[in-house]
Residue, then its C-alpha position, 0 to 999 in steps of 0.5 A: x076295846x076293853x081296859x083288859x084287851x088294852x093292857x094286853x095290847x101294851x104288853x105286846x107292844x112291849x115284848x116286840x121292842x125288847x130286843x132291840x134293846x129299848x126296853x126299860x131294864x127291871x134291873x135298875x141300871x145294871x146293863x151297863x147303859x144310859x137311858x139313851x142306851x149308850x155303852x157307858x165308862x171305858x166300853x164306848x172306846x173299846x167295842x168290838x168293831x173298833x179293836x177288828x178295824x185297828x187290828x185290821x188296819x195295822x195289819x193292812x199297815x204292816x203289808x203296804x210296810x212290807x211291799x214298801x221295803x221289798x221294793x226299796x231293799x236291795x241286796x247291798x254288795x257282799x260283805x267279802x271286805x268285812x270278812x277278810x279283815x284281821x284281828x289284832x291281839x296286842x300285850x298290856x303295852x300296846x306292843x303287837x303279840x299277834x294278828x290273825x286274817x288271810x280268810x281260810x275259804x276256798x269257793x266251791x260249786x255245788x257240784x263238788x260237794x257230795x250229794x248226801x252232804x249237802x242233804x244232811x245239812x238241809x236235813x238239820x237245818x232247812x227241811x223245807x229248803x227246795x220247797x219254801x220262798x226262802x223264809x220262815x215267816x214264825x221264825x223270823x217273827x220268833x227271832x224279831x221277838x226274841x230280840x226285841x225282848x232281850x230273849x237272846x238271838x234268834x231262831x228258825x232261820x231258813x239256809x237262805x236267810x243263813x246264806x243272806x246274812x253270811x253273804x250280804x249282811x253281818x252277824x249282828x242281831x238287832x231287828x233292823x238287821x233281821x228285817x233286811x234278812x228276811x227281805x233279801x232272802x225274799x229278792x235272793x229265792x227269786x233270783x238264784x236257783x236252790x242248788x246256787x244259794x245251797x252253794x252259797x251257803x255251805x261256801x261262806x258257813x264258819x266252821x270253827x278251826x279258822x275254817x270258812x266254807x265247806x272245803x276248808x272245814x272238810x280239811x280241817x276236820x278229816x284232812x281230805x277235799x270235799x268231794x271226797x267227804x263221807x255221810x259221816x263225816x258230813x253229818x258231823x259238819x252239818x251238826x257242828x256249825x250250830x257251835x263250832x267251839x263247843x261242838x268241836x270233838x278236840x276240845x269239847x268237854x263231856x257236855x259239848x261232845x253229848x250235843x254234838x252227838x244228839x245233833x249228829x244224830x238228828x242229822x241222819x233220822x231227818x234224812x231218813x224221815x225224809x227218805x234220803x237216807x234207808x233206816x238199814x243204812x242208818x243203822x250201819x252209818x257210824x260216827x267218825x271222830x275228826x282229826x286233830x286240829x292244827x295251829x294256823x301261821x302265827x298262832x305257835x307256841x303260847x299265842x294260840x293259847x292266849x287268843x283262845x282264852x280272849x276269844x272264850x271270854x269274849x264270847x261270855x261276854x256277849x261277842x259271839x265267835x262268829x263275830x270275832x271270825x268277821x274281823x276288824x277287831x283291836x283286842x289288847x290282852x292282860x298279858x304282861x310280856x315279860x312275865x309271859x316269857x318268864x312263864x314259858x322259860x320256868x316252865x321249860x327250865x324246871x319241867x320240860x328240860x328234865x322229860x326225855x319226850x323222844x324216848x317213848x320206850x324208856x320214859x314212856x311216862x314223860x310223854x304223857x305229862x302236860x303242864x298248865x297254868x294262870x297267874x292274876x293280880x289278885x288287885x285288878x284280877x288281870x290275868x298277867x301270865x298263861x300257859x297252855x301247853x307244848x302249842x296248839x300242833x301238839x296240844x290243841x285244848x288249854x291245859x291252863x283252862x281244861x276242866x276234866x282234872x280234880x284240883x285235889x287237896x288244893x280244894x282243901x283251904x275252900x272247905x276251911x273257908x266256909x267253916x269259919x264263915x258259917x261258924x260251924x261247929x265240932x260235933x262236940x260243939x266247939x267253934x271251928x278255927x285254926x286251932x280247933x282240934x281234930x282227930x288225925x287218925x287214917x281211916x277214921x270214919x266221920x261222924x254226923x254223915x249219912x254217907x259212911x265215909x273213912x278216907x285214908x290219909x297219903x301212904x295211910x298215915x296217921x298225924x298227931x297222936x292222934x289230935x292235931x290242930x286244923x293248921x298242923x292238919x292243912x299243913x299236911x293235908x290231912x284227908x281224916x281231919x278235912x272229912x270230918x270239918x265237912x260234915x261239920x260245916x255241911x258239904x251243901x254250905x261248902x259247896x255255896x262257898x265254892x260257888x261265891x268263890x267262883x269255881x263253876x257247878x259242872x256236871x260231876x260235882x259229888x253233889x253234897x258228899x263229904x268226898x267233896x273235901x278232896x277235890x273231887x269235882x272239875x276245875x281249871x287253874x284258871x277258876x282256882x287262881x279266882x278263888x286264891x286271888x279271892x282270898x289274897x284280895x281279903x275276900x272281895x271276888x276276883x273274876x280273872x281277865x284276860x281281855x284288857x279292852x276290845x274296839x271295833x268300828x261297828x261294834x261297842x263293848x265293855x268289859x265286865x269288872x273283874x273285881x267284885x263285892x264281898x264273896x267271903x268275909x275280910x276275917x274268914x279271907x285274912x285266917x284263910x291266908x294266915x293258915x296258908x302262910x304257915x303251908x310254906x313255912x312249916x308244911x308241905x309247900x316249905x318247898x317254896x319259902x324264901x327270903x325274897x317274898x312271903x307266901x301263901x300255898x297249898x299243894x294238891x295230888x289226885x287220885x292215881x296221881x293223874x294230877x298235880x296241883x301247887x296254887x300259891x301267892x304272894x301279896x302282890x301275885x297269884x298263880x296257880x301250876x298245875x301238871x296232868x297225865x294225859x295218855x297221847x292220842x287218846x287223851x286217857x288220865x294216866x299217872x304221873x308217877x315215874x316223871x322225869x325218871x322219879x317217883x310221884x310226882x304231885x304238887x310238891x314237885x315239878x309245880x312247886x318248882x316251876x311256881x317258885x322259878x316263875x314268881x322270883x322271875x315275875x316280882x324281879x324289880x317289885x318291891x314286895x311286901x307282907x300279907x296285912x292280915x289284922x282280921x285274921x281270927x286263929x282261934x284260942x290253942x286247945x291244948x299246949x303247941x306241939x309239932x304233928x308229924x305222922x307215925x314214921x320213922x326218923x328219917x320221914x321228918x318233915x324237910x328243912x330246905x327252904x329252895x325247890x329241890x330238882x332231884x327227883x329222889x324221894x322227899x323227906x316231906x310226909x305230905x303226898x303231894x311232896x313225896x316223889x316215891x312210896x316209902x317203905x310199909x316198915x317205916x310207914x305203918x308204924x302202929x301210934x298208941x291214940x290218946x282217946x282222952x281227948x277225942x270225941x270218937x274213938x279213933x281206928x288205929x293202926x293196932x286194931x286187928x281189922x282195918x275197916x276198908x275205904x268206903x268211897x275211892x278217894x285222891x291222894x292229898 
């Protein structure tokens, strides 16, 4: 052999050992191996054969784990004990104010249960239900996750599991308890017949409405047996169970209603997905409106009232309704005993004593009135007084905590907070405070807006000839002078001040409009004593609390702190109280000044009057009184005015006057002291001090009298929220010559020929 066929010979040879990887690499080491061709670095622990065979060998784990626990797990005894224990609700001194228990369940078999109801729960709940081994292996999985990463509960549950954790175990949401779910519910499908565990289900589900199972609910709802409950009518229940409190139609806001009726809904086109239910009767079927709810024994008068908002706060705070329904918990309110009653006893003495309620022909008006209220200690944020309503037979929902009513002018003080807190400015560049001078002229268009907005003062009036300061102007309550300081501030910086203050961003705030400075979103007395107290505590957030301390054998819970850090500045609180100080003792809440206390307050009228609102507070307490029109039966707003037989009634009125009864009540025995407002910043006088009065007559100056009135006659004050009737156009129209020297817009008056219409509907003051 020649060198030439030797040399090809080696190359060959060469060629057929490459891959099987010998070969020298031309490439200088970069393959990632030794010379002896060995993975090099961290490779060497992580190939392919070993990350299958630990994937194979835990899972191979994971099953014998499960066979283990399906042949150790037995279903324990049903948890009927647990179930029927009581709640004890107890005063801030230990004494008993309530206690609820006697479980509200009557057992059913499934033969009394309509066909088609107990398909429209597997409709929304379980399609699979008659085909399934009684889990849903990716729920549960997504559950186990869920909980293990701090996601919330869990989802995907088969109405066995339901019926398990129901029966046999608890509604508590850690993974141990999940693990157990899911094997029971394995033993359990084995062992019961479908129709037998649907039975289960539907007997042993809350509700809502103190209602345990399928018979108690349907007589909680729509007031008949089971067997007699309609498609509608259980389509309904089948979508409420997911949130009964929320989804319930009595109390549930706008928000709730819509998803109860999307759940609803979803009921009846799973049914006819799965050819249970003909897309013509579909159409036809029609949703049918419960019945309203009626307080359980020893829920009456103001106690039903008191654990709805425990349990409400309670459920924020991460115990859900379902767990409180198990019972076993000691639960000690706030609640102060004789400041509660002294709440009842004013609002009885200065509003219901004066409603003829049982002549619905002559004073149709006085039906229609509710009242609510919260009062706080504006140090601890406890909430020591609450009142809700007639009760809970009458009126199911908390006045004290329903949202679907504007706090008016009451939201005025908010707007002057974030003012000085952000500094604003006039639109002639002037610092905002106290003294800073506005234009008081009705009707006045704003300046700086993009949104056209000229809103009318109350009776359109115009103040101060036509400037005043910001204090004559929250005095009266002036709506020219407060829409234009918000577009000053800018309603978007107001807006974040409400929110750090604690009002809540519901569906139906004006976004970031001027209307906003009339209080014209939603707000609950409970939220506006939050901000007022706020304010009193020199700016640090007050978070008021009803639940003093909740104990329960099994279960640990920790109040969140009800005062928190600095929402607003010390000096913007302290300017804010000063400014309201000089409400009671020269403006529209003069109602309420006395000797006994010193006072802060703003009152607070809506539009049509629907609505009254007085929030005022004392260095040691804070209370909000609010009244509302509602239209029995079908919950309409309605106006206030011819309350009692009178005129209007706003904040001035019957709230001023139930506030004043409750407070002189409330601090009997305290030693009361003053505000201590060193911080407080009023700004430099513009101009030489003068009294603004609106356009009128003599006889419509400003009230003198220092004790509620409880006549119903028309007051003298020019404030809306204090006039109980309209005054007559001659004396309120009266034509004021402006001083446009000093205004930086020219002001629309009373003598020019055209009077520009309001842009945007707005609420009285």
């Amino acid at each position: 052999m020649g060198r030439a066929e030797a040399r090809r010979a080696q190359q060959q040879r060469g060629a057929r050992r490459a891959p099987g990887g010998r070969a020298k690499s031309d490439k200088g080491g970069k393959s990632g191996k030794g010379s002896a061709g060995k993975p090099k670095g961290i490779r060497r622990f992580f190939t392919w054969k070993k990350i299958l065979g630990t994937f194979f060998g835990l899972m191979l784990l994971g099953m014998g784990a499960l066979v283990f626990l399906y042949y150790s797990v037995e279903p324990p005894n049903p948890n009927e004990k647990a179930m029927l224990q009581s709640n004890v609700y107890k005063y801030s001194d230990g004494t008993l104010m309530a206690r609820t228990g006697g479980l509200n369940r009557e057992i059913l078999p499934i033969s009394k249960i309509p066909e088609d109801v107990q398909t429209a729960f597997i409709a929304i709940e379980n399609k699979s239900f008659y085909k399934d081994s009684g889990v849903d292996v990716m729920g549960v999985a997504r559950g186990l996750f869920n909980t293990v990463t701090g996601k919330g509960k869990a989802g995907g549950s088969t109405i066995t599991q339901q019926y398990v954790k129901n029966y046999y175990l608890t509604q508590d949401q850690s993974a141990t308890r999940k693990v157990r779910e899911l094997i029971i519910s394995l033993k359990v499908d084995q062992r019961m017949e479908k129709p037998e565990i649907l039975a289960g289900y539907l007997n042993t589900n809350f509700y809502g409405r103190n209602a345990y199972g399928i018979q108690a609910a349907a007589q909680a709802y729509y007031g008949v047996d089971a067997e007699k409950l309609t498609l509608e009518q259980g389509a309904y229940l089948a979508a409420v169970i997911q949130a009964p409190s929320q989804y319930d139609w009595a109390t549930a806001g706008p928000n709730g209603k819509r998803l109860v009726m999307i759940r609803f809904n979803a009921v009846l086109d799973n049914m006819v997905e799965m050819k249970k239910l003909t897309p013509e009767k579909r159409k036809e079927i029609k949703f049918q409106e419960p019945i309203q709810p009626k307080a359980p024994p020893g829920m009456e008068g103001q106690k039903g009232y008191l654990v709805q908002a425990a349990e409400d706060e309670l459920d924020r705070q991460g115990i859900p309704e379902s767990e409180l329904k198990a019972g076993g918990w000691t639960i000690t309110l706030n609640i102060d005993k004789n400041r509660q009653a002294a709440m009842e006893k004013a609002v009885q003495d200065e509003l219901e004593s004066k409603l003829d309620r049982k002549d619905t022909k002559k004073r149709p008006v006085d039906q229609s009135v509710q009242a609510g209220a919260t009062s706080v200690d504006p140090k601890t944020g406890a909430i020591v007084a609450m009142y809700g309503g007639l009760g809970r037979s009458q009126q199911w929902n908390s006045n004290a905590l329903r949202t679907d009513y504007q706090p008016g002018s009451t939201f005025k003080p908010i707007v002057l907070a974030s003012a000085l807190e952000n500094k604003a400015t006039t639109q002639d560049h002037k610092p905002i405070n106290p003294n800073t001078l506005y234009d008081g002229t009705s009707k006045r268009k704003v300046v700086g807006s993009d949104v056209p907005f000229n809103p009318q003062n109350q009776d359109d009036k115009d103040y101060g000839d036509p400037m005043m300061t910001v204090q004559e102007a929250t005095n009266w309550s002036v709506n020219s002078v407060y829409a234009q300081m918000i577009v000053d501030t800018k309603p978007a910086a107001v807006k974040k001040t409400a929110l750090e203050l604690g009002m809540q961003d519901r569906d139906g705030w004006p976004g970031d409009k001027p209307a906003m400075t009339l209080g014209t979103m939603s707000a609950n007395t409970l939220e506006m004593a939050g901000v007022y107290a706020t304010f009193d505590n020199h700016g640090k957030k007050v978070t008021p609390t009803i639940v003093k301390s909740a104990t329960h054998k099994d279960r640990q819970f920790k109040p969140t702190p009800a005062i928190g850090g600095q929402a607003i500045t010390r000096e913007t609180a302290d300017t804010v109280t000063k400014v309201l100080t000089g409400v009671v003792n020269e403006g529209s809440a003069k109602v309420v000044k006395s000797s006994a206390y010193e006072a802060a307050a703003k009152t607070g009228t809506t539009e049509k009057n629907v609505a009254g609102w007085f929030t005022a507070y004392t260095p040691e307490l804070v209370t909000v009184v609010a009244i509302f029109g509602e239209e029995p039966g079908t919950h309409t707003q309605v106006t206030l005015t011819g309350a009692a037989g009178g005129g209007r009634a706003g904040g001035g009125t019957f709230p001023a006057e139930i506030w004043q009864a409750y407070t002189l009540a409330a601090l009997k025995g305290v030693k009361t002291g003053e505000f201590k407002l060193p911080d407080a910043e009023m700004g430099t006088p513009q101009v030489p001090s003068r009294s603004a009065s609106p356009s009128s007559s003599p006889s419509q100056s400003a009230s003198t009298s220092s004790s509620p009135s409880t006549s119903r006659s028309p007051s003298n004050s020019p404030d809306p929220s204090q006039s109980s009737t309209k005054p007559d156009p001659s004396t309120s129209q009266s034509p004021v010559k402006p001083s446009t020297s000093q205004s930086p817009v020219k002001p629309s008056t009373s003598q020019s020929p055209v009077k520009p219409p309001p842009i945007l509907p707005v609420p009285g003051n």
